[in-house]
N, C-alpha and C positions, 0 to 999 in steps of 0.2 A: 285429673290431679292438679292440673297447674302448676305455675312456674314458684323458685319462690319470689321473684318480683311482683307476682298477680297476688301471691299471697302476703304480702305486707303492703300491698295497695290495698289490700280488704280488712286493713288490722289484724292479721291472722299471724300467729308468732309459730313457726315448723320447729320441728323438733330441730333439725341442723341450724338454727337463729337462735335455737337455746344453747344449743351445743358452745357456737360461735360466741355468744353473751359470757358464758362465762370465763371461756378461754383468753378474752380478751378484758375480759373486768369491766363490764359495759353494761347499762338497764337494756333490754327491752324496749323500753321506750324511747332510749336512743338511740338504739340497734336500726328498728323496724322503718321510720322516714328514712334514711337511708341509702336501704336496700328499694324501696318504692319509687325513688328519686334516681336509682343506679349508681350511687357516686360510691359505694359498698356492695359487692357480689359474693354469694356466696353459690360455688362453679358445684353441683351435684345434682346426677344422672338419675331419676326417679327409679328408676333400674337398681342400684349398689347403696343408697346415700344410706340406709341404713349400715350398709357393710362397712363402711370408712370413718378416718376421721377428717370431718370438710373443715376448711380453713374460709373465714371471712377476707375478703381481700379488696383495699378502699383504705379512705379519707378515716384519718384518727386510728387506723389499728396500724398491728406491728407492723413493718416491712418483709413479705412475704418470700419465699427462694426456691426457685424452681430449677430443676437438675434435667436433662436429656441425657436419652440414652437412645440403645436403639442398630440395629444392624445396619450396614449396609450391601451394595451388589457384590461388594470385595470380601466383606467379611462376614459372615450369615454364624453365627454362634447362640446357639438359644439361652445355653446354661451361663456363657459369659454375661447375657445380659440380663437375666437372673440376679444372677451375683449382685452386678452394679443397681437394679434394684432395691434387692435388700442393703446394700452400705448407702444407699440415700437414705430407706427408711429409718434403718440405723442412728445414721446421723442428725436427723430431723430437716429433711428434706420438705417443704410445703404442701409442693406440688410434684408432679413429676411428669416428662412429656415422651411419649415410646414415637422418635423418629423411624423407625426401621420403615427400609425400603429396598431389604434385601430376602431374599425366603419367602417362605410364605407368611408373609404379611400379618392376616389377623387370626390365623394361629399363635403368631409373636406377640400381639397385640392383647389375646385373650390367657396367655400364659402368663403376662406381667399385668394384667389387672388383679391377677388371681392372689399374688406375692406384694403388690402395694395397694393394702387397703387406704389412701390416703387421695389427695387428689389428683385427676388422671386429665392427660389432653393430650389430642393428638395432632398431625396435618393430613388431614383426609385424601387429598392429591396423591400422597403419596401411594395409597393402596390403589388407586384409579389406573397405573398402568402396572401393577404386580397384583398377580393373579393366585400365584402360588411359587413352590422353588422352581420349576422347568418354564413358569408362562410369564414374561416382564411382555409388557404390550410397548412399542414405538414410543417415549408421553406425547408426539406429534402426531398420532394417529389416534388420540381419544377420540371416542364421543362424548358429547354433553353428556347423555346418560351414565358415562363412568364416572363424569365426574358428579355426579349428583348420586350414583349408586354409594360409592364409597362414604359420600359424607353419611348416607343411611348406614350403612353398615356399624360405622364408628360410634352412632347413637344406640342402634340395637345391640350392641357389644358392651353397652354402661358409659362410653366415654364419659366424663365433666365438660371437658370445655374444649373445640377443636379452633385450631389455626385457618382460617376462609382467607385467600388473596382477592377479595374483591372492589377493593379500592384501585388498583390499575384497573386500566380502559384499554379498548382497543386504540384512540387516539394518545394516550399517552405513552404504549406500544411503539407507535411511528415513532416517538420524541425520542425514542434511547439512544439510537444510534448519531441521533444530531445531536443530541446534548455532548457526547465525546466524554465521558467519565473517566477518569480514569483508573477507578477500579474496576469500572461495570455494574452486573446488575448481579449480587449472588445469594440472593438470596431462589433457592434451587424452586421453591414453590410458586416464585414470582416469575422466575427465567420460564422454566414450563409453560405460565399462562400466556405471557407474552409473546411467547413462539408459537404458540396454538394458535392464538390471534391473529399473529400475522399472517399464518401458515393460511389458513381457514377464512380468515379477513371473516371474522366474526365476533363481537362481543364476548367481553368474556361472560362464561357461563354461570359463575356463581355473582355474578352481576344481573345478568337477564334473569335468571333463578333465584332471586334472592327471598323474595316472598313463599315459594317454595320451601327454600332452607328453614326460612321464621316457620313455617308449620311443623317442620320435623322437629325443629329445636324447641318449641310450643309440647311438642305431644310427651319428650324425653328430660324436659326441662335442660337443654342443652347452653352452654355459655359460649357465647362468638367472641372468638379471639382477634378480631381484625387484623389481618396482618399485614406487615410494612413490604412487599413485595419489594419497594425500591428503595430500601434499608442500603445507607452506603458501605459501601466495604471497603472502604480508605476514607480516613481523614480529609485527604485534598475533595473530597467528593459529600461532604457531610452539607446537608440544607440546601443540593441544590434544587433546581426547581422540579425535580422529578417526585423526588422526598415530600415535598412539601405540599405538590397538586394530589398525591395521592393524599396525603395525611387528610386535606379536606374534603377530598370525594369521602374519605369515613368516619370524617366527623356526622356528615349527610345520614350515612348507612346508620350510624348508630343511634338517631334520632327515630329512623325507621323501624329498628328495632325493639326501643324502648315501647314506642305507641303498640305494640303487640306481646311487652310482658317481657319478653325476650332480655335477659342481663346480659352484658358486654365491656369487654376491655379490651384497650387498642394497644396494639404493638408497637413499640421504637426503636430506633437503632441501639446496633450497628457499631460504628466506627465514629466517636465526635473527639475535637480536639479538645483539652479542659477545657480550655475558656470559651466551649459554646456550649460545654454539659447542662449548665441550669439553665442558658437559652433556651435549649432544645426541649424543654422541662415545661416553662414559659409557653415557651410556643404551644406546644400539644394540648398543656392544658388551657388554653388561652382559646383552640378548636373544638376539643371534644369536650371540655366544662370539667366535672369533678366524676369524669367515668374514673375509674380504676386504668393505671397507665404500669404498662407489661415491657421492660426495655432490656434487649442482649447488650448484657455490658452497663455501659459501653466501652468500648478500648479507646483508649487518650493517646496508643502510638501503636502503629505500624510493625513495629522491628523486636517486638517481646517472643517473638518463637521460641516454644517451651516454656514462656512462664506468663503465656497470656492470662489465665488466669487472677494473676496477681495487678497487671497493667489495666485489663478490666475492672478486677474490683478496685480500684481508683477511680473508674467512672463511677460503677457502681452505688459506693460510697455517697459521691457526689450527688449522684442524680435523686438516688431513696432521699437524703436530705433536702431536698427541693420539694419534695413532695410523687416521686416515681412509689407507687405501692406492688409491685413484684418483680422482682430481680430473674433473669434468668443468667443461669451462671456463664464459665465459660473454664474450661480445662488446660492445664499444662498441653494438649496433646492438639488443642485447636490451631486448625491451619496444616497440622503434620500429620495425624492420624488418627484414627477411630481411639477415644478412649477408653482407657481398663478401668478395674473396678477403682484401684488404689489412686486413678489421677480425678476421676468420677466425684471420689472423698476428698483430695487437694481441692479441687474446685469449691464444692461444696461450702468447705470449711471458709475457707476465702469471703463466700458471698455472705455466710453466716455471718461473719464479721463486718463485712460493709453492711448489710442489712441493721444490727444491733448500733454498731457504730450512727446512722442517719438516723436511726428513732431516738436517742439522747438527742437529738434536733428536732424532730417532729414530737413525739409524746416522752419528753423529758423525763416527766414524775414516774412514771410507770419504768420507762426504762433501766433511769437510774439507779434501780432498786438492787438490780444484778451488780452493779460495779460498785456501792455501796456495798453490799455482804465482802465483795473479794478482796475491797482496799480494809477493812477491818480482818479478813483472813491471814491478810499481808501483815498487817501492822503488829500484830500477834503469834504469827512463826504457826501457825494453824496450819502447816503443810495440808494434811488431811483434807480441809474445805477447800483449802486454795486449789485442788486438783479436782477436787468435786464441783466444784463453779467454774472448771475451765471451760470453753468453747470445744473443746479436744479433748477430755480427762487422759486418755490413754494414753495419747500423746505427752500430755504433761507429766504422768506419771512415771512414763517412761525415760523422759531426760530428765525429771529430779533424781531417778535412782543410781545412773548409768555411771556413775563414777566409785559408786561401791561406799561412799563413805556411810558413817553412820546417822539413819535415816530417821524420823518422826519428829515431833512438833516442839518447839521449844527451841532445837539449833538450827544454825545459821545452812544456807547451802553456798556452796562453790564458788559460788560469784566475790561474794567479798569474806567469804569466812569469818574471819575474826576480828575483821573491819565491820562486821555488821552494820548497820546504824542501832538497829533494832536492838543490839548485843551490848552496843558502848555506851550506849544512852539509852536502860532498861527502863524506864521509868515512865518513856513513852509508849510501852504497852502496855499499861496502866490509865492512860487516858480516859476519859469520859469524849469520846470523840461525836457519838451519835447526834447529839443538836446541831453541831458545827456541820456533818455529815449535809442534813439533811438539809441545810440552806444552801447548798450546793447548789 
């Protein structure tokens, strides 16, 4: 079948590059170099790509937003994570990623491919020491072949696009503990391999295997997520040299990659302070070129418990405007607990925002469009549209009602009633505003 990297190296346009073309308002002909070049991936499992709808993700499209869910050891609930499923699909979630690392694993795994036809990824490690609900294996007591079994499985199950930690080394393993971080290392797929490492005083596995993984990912047309194993988990710890040896060992890997077809997007932190969000932006792309850049967050502070969420999508924001093309989100409930459906949707909406917010920076004219229809919705008392072009409708709909007054288009709401501006100076709904709009 091939990849579709091999297939827009051959001038060959897939039906998902059609798909993507028009979703995105884009030729064909600009689509396809691209995708050939990597700097555009479009993540779909020769397995499902029919069944879904895949999202292009790269240099000039929208900024993309990926939602995690997902069990864990503590709390193994199938139908909760159902739920929180469907309110991503709901909401127009991009991507979506099934953490779970509690239960039976790709039974969890094949339930929620089943309910998000849309893009799917996983972190294969994680099934490598869960077997099922009664068998969690040591993660210090893998074999290589777990960890290479899992990543098969994850491909044979339809995955899109899985998370691989193979940028830590087992030399950079030694360094953790001398470097003195002071968050540490938490990201749990990085911690894992590192401890295997040192345990085993062996390479890690999906490093000495990697040409391996390129076949699997070659035969399933699978997308490598490179991922930031030494992603800081505190501010004080953002760029230092652990962050950064890794970032280069995968700028390396995804070179290896590409020469075998294989699409790829590298992961980022983490925890940055503002004023190193576009550094860190800078940087990355300044290593891996115009691959597709994938970053949690980032959180600009420390001390937002319970409304991380919101603290993140301030890097967020930030970073997509630099040029970051997929956002993974981050929930009220990060740091504190496993999240429900309804914080799954806070999050969501959050990154929606900083996502839409950073393309009026990156593809202006396109974006524009959405906040041109709503400032003329506004300008006109068009309640109706103005709730239909929300980011939220039901939400908006819900707190324009909630005071009972009397409701539809034409009058003023709550806020300044009979102050309107809109109301006192009617004449400016009236306006020819569209030219003016449009120079904007």
């Amino acid at each position: 079948m091939g990849t579709q990297m091999s297939a827009a190296r051959r001038g060959v346009a897939t039906e998902e590059m059609k798909r993507v073309a028009k979703d995105e308002d884009v030729t064909l002909e600009w689509l396809l170099p691209k995708i050939a070049c990597g700097s555009i991936i479009i993540p779909s499992n020769n397995i499902r790509s029919q069944k879904i709808h895949n999202v292009g993700i790269g240099k000039g499209l929208k900024t993309k937003v990926n939602v995690n869910i997902g069990t864990s050891t503590l709390n193994v609930n199938l139908e909760e994570e159902i739920e929180k499923a469907k309110v991503a699909v709901k909401y127009h979630a991009d991507t979506i990623m099934d953490l779970s690392d509690g239960g039976d694993v790709r039974k969890i795994r094949q339930s929620l491919l089943e309910v998000a036809p849309i893009t799917f990824g996983t972190v294969p490690i994680y099934e490598a020491y869960n077997y099922g609900v009664e068998v969690h294996k040591n993660p210090l007591n893998l074999t290589e072949d777990d960890f290479l079994n899992a990543f098969e499985n994850n491909a044979k199950d339809g995955v899109d696009y899985t998370t691989i930690h193979c940028g830590i080394t087992k030399d950079i393993a030694k360094r953790i503990l001398k470097v003195k971080r002071y968050g540490g290392v938490v990201s749990k797929g990085g911690t894992i391999t590192a401890a295997w490492m040192l345990k085993h005083d062996k390479e890690n596995p999906y490093l000495t295997h990697y040409d391996y993984l390129i076949e699997i990912a070659k035969k399933y047309d699978i997308t490598f997520s490179l991922g930031d194993a030494l992603r800081p988990g505190s501010i004080l710890d953002s760029h230092d040299e652990l962050q950064v040896q890794e970032m280069i060992n995968i700028s390396q890997l995804t070179k290896r990659a590409h020469e075998q077809d294989i699409q790829v997007m590298v992961e980022g932190p983490g925890h940055v302070p503002l004023n190193e969000v576009s550094a860190n932006v800078i940087l990355a792309k300044s290593l891996i070129g115009d691959v597709p850049y994938y970053v949690l967050g980032p959180l600009v502070t420390d001390v937002a418990s319970g409304h991380d969420h919101i603290a993140s999508a301030i890097g967020a924001a930030v970073s997509a405007s630099q040029g970051v093309d997929l956002l993974c989100y981050l929930t009220p409930s990060e740091h504190l607990a496993l999240p429900n459906a309804e914080e799954v949707k806070a999050g969501l909406i959050a990154y929606r925002i900083a996502a839409h917010s950073a393309d009026l920076v990156k593809i202006r004219e396109k974006a524009i469009k959405w906040d041109m229809a709503m400032t003329e919705a506004r300008r006109t008392l068009d309640w109706e549209k103005q709730i239909a072009l929300s980011i939220d409708p039901e939400e908006a709909a819900r707190i324009h009602s909630r005071t009972g007054q009397r409701l539809g288009n034409n009058v003023p709401c709550t806020m300044c009633g009979g102050a309107c501006v809109y109301i006192m100076l009617p004449q400016q709904r009236k306006y020819e505003k569209e030219e003016k709009l449009q120079q904007i």
